[in-house]
Structures are given as C-alpha cells and as structure tokens.
KEDO-973345 format. One record per residue (C-alpha): x, y, z; residue in three letters; residue number from 1. Coordinates in Angstrom, 3 decimals. Example, Ala and Ser with C-alpha at 12.3 -4.5 7.8 and 13.67 -1.06 7.14 Angstrom:
// KEDO-973345
12.300  -4.500  7.800  ALA  1
13.670  -1.060  7.140  SER  2
END
This chain:
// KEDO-973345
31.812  44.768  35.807  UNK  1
31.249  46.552  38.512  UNK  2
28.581  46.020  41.647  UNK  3
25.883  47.874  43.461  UNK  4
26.811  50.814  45.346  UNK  5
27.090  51.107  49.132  UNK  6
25.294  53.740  51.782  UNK  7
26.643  56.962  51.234  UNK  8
29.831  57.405  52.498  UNK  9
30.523  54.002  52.404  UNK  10
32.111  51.600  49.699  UNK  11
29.964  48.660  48.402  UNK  12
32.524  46.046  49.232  UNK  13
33.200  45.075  52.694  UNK  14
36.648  44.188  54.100  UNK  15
36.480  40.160  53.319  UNK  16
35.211  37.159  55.489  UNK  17
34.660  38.239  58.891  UNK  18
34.911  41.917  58.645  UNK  19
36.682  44.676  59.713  UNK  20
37.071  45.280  63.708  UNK  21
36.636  49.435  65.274  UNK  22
39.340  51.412  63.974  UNK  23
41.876  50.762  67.275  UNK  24
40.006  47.682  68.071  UNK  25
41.802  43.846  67.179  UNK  26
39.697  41.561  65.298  UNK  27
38.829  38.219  66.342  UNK  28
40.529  38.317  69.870  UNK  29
37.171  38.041  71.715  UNK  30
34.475  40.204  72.793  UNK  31
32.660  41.106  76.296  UNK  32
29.104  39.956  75.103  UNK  33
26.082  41.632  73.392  UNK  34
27.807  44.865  74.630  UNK  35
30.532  44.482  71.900  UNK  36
33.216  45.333  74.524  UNK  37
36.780  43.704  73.657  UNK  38
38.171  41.527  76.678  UNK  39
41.084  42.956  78.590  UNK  40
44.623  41.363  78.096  UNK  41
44.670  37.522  79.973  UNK  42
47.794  35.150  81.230  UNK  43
45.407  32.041  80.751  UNK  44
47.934  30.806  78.192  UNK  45
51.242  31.960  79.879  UNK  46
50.038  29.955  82.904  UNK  47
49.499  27.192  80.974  UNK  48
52.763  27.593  78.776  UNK  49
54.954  27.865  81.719  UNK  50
52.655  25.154  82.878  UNK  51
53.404  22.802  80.766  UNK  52
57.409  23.690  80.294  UNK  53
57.859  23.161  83.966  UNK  54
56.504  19.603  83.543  UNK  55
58.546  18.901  80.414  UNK  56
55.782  18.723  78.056  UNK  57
57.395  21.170  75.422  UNK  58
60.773  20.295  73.670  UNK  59
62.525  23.328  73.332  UNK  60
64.039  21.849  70.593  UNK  61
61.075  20.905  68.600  UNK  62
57.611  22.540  70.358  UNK  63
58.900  25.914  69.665  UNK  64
56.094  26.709  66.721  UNK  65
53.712  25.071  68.783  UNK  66
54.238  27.612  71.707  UNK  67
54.419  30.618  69.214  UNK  68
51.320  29.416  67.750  UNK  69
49.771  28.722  70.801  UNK  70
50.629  31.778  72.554  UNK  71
48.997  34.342  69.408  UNK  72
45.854  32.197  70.674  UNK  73
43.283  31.610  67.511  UNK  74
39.839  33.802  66.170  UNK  75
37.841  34.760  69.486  UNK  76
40.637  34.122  72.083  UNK  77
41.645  36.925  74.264  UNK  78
44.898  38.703  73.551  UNK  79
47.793  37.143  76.314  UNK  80
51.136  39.463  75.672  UNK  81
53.130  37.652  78.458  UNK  82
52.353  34.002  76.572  UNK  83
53.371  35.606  73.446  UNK  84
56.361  37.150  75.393  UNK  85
57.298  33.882  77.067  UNK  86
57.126  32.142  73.427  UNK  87
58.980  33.902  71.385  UNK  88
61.971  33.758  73.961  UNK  89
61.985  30.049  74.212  UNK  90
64.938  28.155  72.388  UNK  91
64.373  26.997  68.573  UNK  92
61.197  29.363  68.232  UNK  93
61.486  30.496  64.754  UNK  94
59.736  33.534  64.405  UNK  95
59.443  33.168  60.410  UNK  96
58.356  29.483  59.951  UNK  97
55.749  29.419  57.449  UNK  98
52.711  26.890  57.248  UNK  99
52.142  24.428  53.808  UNK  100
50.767  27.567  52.404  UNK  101
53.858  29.787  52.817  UNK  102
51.876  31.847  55.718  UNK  103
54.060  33.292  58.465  UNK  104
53.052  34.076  62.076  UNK  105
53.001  37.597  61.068  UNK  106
51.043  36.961  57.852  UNK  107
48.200  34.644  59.836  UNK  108
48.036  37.413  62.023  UNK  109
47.065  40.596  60.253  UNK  110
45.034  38.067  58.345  UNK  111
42.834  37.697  61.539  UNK  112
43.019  41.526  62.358  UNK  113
45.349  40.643  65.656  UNK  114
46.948  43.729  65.786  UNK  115
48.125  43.297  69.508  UNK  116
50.030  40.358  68.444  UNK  117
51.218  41.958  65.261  UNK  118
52.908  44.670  67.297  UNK  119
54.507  42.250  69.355  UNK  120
55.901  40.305  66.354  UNK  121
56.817  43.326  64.393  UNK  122
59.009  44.320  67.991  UNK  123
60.983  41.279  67.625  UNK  124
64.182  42.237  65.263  UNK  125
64.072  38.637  63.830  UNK  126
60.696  38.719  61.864  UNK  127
61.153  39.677  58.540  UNK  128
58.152  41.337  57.645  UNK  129
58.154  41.018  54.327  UNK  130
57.729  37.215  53.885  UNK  131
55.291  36.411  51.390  UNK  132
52.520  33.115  50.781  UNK  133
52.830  30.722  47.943  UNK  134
51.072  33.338  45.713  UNK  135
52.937  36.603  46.231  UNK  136
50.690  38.110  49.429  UNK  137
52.830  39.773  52.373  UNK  138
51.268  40.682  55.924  UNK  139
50.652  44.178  54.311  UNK  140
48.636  42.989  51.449  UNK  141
46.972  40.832  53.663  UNK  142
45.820  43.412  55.883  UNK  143
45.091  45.654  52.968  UNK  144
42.552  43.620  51.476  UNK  145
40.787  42.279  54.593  UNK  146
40.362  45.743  55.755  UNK  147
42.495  45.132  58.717  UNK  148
43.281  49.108  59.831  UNK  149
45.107  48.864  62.742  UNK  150
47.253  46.214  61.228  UNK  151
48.247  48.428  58.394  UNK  152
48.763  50.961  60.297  UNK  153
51.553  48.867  62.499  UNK  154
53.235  47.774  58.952  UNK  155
53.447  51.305  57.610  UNK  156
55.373  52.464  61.303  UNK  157
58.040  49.989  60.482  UNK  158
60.713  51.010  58.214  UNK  159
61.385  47.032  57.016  UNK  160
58.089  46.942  55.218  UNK  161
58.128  46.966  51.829  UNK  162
55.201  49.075  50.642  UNK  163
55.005  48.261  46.997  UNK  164
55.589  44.464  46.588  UNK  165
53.463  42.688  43.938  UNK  166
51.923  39.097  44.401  UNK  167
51.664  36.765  41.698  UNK  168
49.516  38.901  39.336  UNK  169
51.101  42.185  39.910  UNK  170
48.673  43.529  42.930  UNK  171
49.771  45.989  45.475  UNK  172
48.647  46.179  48.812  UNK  173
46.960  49.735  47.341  UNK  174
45.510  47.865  44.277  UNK  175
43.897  45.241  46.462  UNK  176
42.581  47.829  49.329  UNK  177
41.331  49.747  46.540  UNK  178
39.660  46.521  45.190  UNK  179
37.852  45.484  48.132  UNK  180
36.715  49.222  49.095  UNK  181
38.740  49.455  52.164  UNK  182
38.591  53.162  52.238  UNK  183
40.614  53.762  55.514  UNK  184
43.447  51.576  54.149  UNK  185
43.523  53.568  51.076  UNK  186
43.537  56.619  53.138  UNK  187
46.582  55.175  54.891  UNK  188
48.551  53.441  51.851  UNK  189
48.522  56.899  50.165  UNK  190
49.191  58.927  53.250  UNK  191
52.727  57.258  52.725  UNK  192
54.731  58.956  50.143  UNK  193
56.580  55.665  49.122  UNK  194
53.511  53.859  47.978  UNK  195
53.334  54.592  44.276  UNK  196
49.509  54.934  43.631  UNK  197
49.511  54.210  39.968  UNK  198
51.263  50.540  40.180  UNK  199
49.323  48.425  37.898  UNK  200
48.170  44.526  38.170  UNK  201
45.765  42.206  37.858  UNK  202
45.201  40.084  34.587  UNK  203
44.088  43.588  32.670  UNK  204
47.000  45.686  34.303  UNK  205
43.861  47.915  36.691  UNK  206
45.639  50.643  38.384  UNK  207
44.118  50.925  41.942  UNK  208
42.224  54.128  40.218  UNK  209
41.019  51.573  37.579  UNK  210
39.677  48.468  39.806  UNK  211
38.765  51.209  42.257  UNK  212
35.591  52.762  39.424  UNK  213
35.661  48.756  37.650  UNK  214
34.465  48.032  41.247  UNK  215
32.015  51.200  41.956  UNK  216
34.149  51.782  45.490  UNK  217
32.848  55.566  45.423  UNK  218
35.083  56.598  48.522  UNK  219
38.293  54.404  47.212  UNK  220
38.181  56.837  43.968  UNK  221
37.871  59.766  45.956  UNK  222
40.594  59.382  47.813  UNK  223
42.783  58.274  44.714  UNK  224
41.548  61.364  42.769  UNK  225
41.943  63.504  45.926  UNK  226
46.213  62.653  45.355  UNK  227
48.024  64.801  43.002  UNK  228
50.466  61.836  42.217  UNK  229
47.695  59.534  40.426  UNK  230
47.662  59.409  36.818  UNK  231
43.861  59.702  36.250  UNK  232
44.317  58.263  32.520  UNK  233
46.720  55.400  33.124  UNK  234
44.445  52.904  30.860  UNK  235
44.434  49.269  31.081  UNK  236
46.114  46.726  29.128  UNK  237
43.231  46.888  26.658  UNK  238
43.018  50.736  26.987  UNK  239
39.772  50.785  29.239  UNK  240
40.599  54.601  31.140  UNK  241
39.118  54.618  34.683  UNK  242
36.251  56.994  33.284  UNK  243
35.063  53.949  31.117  UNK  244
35.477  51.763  33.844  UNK  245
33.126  53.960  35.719  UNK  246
30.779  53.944  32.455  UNK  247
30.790  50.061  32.658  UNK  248
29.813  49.525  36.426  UNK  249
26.589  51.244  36.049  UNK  250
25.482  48.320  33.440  UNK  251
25.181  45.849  36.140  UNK  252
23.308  47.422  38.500  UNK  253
21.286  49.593  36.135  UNK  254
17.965  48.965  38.123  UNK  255
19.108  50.988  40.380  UNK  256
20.690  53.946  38.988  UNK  257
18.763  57.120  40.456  UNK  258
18.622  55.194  43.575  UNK  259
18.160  57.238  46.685  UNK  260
20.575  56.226  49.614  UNK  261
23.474  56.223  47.930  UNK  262
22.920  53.156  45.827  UNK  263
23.292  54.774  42.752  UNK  264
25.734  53.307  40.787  UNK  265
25.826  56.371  38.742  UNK  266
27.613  58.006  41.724  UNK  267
31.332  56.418  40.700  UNK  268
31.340  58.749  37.338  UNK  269
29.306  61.801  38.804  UNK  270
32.576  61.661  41.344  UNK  271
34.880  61.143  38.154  UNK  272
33.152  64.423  36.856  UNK  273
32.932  66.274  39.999  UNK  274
36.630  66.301  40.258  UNK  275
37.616  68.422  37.513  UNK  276
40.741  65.923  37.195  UNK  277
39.850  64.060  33.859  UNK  278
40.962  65.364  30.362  UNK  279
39.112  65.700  27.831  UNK  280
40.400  63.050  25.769  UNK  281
39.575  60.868  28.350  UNK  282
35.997  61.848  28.207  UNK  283
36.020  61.865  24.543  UNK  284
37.501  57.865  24.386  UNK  285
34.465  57.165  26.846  UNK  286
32.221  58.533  24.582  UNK  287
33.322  56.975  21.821  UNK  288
33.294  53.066  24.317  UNK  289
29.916  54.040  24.952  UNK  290
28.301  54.706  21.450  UNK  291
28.824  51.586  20.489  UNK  292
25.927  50.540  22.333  UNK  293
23.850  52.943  21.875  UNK  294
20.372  51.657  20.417  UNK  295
19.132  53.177  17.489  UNK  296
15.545  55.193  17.040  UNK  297
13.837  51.870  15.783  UNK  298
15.057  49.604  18.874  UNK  299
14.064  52.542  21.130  UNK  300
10.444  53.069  19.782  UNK  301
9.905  49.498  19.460  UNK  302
11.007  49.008  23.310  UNK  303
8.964  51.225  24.333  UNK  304
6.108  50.073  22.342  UNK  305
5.982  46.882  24.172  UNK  306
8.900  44.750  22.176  UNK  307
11.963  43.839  22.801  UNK  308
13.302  45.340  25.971  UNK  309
16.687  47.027  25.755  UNK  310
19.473  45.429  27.228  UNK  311
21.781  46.798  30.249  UNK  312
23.722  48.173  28.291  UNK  313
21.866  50.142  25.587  UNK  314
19.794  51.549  28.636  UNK  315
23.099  52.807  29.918  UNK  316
24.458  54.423  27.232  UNK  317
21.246  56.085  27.133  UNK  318
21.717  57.637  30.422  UNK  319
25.400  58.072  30.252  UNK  320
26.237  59.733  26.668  UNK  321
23.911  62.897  26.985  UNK  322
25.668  63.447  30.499  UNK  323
29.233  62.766  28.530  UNK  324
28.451  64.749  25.875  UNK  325
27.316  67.699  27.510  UNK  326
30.413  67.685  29.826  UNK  327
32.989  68.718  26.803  UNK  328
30.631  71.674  26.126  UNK  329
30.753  73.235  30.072  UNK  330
27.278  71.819  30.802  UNK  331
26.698  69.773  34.544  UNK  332
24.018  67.454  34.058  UNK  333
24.545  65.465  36.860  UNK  334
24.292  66.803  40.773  UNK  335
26.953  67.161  43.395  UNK  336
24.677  67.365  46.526  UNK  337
22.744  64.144  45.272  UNK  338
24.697  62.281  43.297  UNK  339
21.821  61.717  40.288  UNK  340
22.315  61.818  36.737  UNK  341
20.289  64.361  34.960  UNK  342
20.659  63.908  31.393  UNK  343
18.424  65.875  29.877  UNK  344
18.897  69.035  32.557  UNK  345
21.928  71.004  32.560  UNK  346
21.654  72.030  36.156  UNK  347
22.228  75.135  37.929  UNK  348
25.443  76.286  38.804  UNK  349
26.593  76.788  42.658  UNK  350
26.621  80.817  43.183  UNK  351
29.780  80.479  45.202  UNK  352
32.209  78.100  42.750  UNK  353
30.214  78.262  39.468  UNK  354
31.871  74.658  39.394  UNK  355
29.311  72.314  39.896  UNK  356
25.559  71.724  40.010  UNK  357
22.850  71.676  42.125  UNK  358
18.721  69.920  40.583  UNK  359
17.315  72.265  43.478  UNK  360
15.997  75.549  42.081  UNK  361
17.066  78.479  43.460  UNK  362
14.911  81.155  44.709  UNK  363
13.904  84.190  42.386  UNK  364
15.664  86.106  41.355  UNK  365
18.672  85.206  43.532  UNK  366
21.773  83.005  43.151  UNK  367
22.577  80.237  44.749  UNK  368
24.844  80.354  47.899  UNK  369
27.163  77.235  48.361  UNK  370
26.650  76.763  52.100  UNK  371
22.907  75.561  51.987  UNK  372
22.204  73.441  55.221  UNK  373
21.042  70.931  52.642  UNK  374
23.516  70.686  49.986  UNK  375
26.760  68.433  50.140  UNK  376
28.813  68.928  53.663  UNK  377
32.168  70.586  52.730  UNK  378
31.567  72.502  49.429  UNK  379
31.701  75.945  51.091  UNK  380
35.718  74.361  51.759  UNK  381
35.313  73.427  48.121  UNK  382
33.945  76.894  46.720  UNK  383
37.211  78.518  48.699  UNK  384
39.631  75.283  46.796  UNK  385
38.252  76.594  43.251  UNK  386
38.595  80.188  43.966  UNK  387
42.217  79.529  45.611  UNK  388
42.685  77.942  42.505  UNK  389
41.917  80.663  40.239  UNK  390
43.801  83.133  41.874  UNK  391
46.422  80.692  41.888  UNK  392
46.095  80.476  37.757  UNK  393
45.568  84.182  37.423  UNK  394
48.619  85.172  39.534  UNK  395
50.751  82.374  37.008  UNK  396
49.434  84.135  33.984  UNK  397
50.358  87.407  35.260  UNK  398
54.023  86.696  36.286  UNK  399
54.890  85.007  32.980  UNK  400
53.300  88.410  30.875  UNK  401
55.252  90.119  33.473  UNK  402
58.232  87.661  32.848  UNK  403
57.444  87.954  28.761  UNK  404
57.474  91.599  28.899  UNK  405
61.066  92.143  30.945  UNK  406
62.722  89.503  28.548  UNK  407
61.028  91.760  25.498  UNK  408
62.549  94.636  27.065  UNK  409
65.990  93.167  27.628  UNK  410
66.401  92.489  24.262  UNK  411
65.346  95.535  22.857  UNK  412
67.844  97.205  25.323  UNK  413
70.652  94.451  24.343  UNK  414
69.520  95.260  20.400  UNK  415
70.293  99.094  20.724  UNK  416
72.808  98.627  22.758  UNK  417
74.761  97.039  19.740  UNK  418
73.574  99.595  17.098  UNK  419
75.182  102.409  19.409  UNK  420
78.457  100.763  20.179  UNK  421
77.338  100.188  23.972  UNK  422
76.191  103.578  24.609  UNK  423
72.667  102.889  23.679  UNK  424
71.323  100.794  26.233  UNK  425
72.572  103.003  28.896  UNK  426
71.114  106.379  27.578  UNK  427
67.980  103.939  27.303  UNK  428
68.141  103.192  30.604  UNK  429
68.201  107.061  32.153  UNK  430
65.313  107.744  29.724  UNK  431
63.350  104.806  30.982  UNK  432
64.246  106.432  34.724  UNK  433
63.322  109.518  34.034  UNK  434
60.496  108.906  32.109  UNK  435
59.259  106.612  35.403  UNK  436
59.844  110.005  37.984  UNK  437
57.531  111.761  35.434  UNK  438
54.639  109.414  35.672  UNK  439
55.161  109.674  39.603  UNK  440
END
C-alpha cells in the first residue's frame, strides 16, 4: 500500500535514518554550528596516528583495521584526508576487511554519506567496490537507498562498479532508490545507460516503476516514465501493472485525496495519465482491479444516509473508475496544473497541446494559451514536445504512403515490363518523363 504524498516536488519518503546531506555536501562529517556550515578538512587524527606509530602503539601487523577505521573518523567527525592517506599505506591494512555483518570500509562509508572518504577509498586500486553485506547490499545500493548523492555519484565515475547487482531479494540499487523516493539518485542511476531500469525484485517481483507508484514517490515515477527504455506494463508477479499500483496507494491515504500542497495521493496516477505512456490495456486491467470494489447503489445510499460508512477502498474506486473510464474515451478528468481528480468534469483542454487539462475556465470566448503564469512550469516546453511529436508521426505516415506508392509503381513497371518482353517498362518510363515536363 502505498503512503501519503510529499510537498510538491518532493517524494513522500525521505532518504533513511539520518537524512540526506546538500547535494556536494558529506553527511555526518561535522558541521560549523547553527549556521549549517561543514568543517574544513583537519590532521587531528594524522597527528595522532603518526602519534601513536612513533611510540609503538600500533602493530603494523595487526592494528592495521584499527588505523583504517580510525582514520575515516565516525558520524560528526571532521573529514582528515592525510590520516586516511597515512592509513591506508601502513603494512597489513586491508582495504576490504569486512565487519560480522559483511560491511566493508567502503560499504560503512557511503552508508554514512562520507563521500570524501569514499573518493579516497575508491582511488586506492585494491578496494573492490563491489563487495557486498551478508544480505546482498553493495556500497551502491547502500548509497542508493539512503539517499546518499554524492556517494552515488563517485560509484557511477568508476568503471569497477557493478550497476545492476541484486541483494538477497532481487533489489537493484534503482529498485531501492526508487523505493525510498530518492529522486536525485534515480535521476543519476538512469542517467547511466548500463543500469537496466526495468530489473525486477522484491518478494512480488516490483520493477522500480512498480514500487516507485506502490510507494506514491510522485517524482521517482516521473523520472522512470520520463526514460524511453522502461517498460511501463512490466506487471508484478501477481500481475499488479504500475497503473494499479498507483490505483492502490490512494486507499491508504484517502483522507487526503484533493489535498492542496501536494499531498494528494491522487497525484501518482494523474502523473501515470499525464504521460501519455500507458496502453490501453493497461488502463482497461485497472479498471477491471478496481470494480471489484466498487459499492453498489444500496451501500452508497445507505452510507450516505447515516449507516455504514464505506470503506477505503469502495470510496476509492468511487473516485478512481469515472476518471479511468473516461480516459479510454479521450476525456481528462483530472488536472495537470493541480494535480486533482475531477471525476465528474471532463476538463478543458490546453489551447496550445490539446493534450491535457486545465479545472480553470477560460475566458469567453477565447482558448486557452499554455503559458499561463499560473498553470504548471514547463508545459509551454511540453505543448512544443506534443507538437514535435505530431509532426514527427505525420512526417512517418507520409514517407511510408510515399514508400507504398514507389513500391506500387515498381511493380506495375516490373509487371509490364514482362508482358512486353522488356520493352515495356522502358517506354513506361519516357511516358512517365514526359508526362512529368508537361505538368511543369
């Protein structure tokens, strides 16, 4: 089921326990007080590594982990590159020794959001960056799912990472940024044409499209729907499409669909909609998910009479199958400035796309424009898309009349040419030539 929706522009889940730092900012390594500033690089620990190596209190032989680990400092310390420098040069420091848990340096790391000390690690030639913890995670899925940006960003650079690898239950490092509604690492993943966007896992086989609208991460499924390469009705092990996933969020947070603020749940499927990307089978398998709850005219009048309440999910299908319905036959009844679900309206078309609606009225007598200050920022760079498109599809159609046509011609030619021993298609030919300086 899916959750309650986020400020708009923003997903509803955060990045996991402790947050996300500012993009180009390390996580955990300290701050400069109320300001928020990050402290600047120390040699605090280098002192007191080469402190305590010139006294003999470190074994080369056996302290090496304890140096590593104590030179990548813990959550609030300030970053110290020369301590980190100084460790991982020291004899028997093994750069991939894992803790109980399987956790590397390098995985503990862009766990915390270190990113400083991730780029140091990833430098050294010995870390293999593609160790993974007792159940499957690597330092990219790691970083993925805890929103860690600069991390990922550091993992992607380096041709060793493997982009696709699976944990335990089949989860990507796209399927699990996609989960938690860390847009910017979605933005990232896909950015890289090796990830494959439409790798399935998780106990239902979710594609990161799927968990994505399961989840109601509004930016995560723009993004994915915004990629030509993701299959947009890939279904789940028990045939649930992303649009029904979408369907099925809105159930749990139904007290707040129409929500102002961008807390409408609604807002996953109006994106669904909005992007022109999902068949119509697709919409006419949600329709069919959704009508079985559907109440009927006696639970309806009696809930509204004062009985029995309807449940989540009768309430929903109420809102949602109208809107469905009216989508096979052309109509828009929800808005794209907004967000809202109208489903008893079919609103008004934008005058510049005709491709989606606006609940505003226009004035008089007039149509409306699709750069009003007010409506949704972009969809004048929309209204140009769906015309590019058209033209696109219009120019297709013509060349493969055009291509019909010649290839009707050549075998009419070919035809007489065998009926006249040969002669025919050239005399054809001269006729069809002179026939073209007449009409010039």
């Amino acid at each position: 089921m899916g959750r309650a929706a986020a400020p708009e522009g923003k997903d509803r889940d955060g990045p996991g326990p402790g947050g996300a730092a500012p993009e180009g900012k390390d996580a955990g390594e300290g701050d400069g007080g109320d300001a928020g500033e990050w402290r600047e690089e120390t040699r605090g620990r280098c002192d007191e590594l080469e402190g305590m190596m010139k006294e003999g209190d470190l074994d080369a032989s056996t302290e090496g982990q304890f140096a590593l680990w104590f030179a990548l400092g813990g959550e609030g310390d300030p970053h110290d590159a020369a301590a980190v420098k100084l460790a991982l040069g020291m004899e028997g420091a093994d750069v991939n020794a894992a803790n109980d848990g399987g956790q590397t340096l390098l995985f503990a790391q862009c766990g915390r959001g270190r990113s400083r000390n991730v780029e140091l690690l990833l430098a050294d030639p010995r870390v293999d960056p593609n160790l993974a913890e007792k159940n499957g995670d690597t330092p990219l899925k790691v970083a993925a799912i805890m929103g860690r940006v600069r991390c990922v960003e550091l993992l992607l650079s380096d041709p060793r990472v493997e982009v696709n690898p699976a944990d335990s239950e089949g989860r990507s490092p796209l399927w699990g940024a996609a989960s938690k509604g860390n847009d910017r690492c979605v933005e990232l993943l896909l950015a890289d044409p090796r990830v494959d966007p439409n790798q399935v896992g998780g106990s239902n086989g979710d594609t990161p499209l799927n968990i994505a609208a399961n989840e109601g991460n509004d930016r995560c499924v723009e993004l994915l729907l915004d990629d030509p390469r993701v299959d947009v009705s890939l279904a789940r092990t028990d045939g649930q499409t992303p649009l029904v996933s979408a369907c099925i969020q809105i159930m749990e947070s139904m007290d707040r669909v129409g929500a102002a603020g961008g807390n409408d749940p609604a807002r996953t499927l109006v994106i669904m909609l909005k992007s022109r990307r999902i068949p119509k089978h697709n919409v006419e398998d949600a329709i069919t998910f959704m009508g079985r709850f559907m109440p009927t005219r006696r639970q309806i009048d009696a809930a509204e009479a004062g009985g029995e309440p309807l449940n989540a999910q009768q309430k929903t299908c109420r809102i949602v199958l109208p809107v469905l319905l009216a989508h096979l036959q052309g109509e828009f009844r929800w808005c794209a400035h907004c967000y809202l679900l109208t489903p008893d309206v079919d609103l008004h078309r934008c005058g510049g796309c005709k491709q989606v609606g606006y609940c505003e009225e226009a004035p008089p007598g007039q149509t409306k424009p699709c750069h009003k200050a007010h409506w949704k920022a972009g969809h004048k760079q929309e209204c140009a898309r769906f015309a590019a498109e058209a033209k696109a599809a219009a120019e297709a159609e013509e060349a493969e009349a055009e291509e019909a046509e010649a290839a009707a011609e050549a075998a009419a030619a070919a035809e007489a040419g065998a009926k006249g021993g040969g002669g025919g298609g050239g005399k054809k030919k001269r006729k069809g030539k002179k026939g073209k300086n007449r009409r010039r």
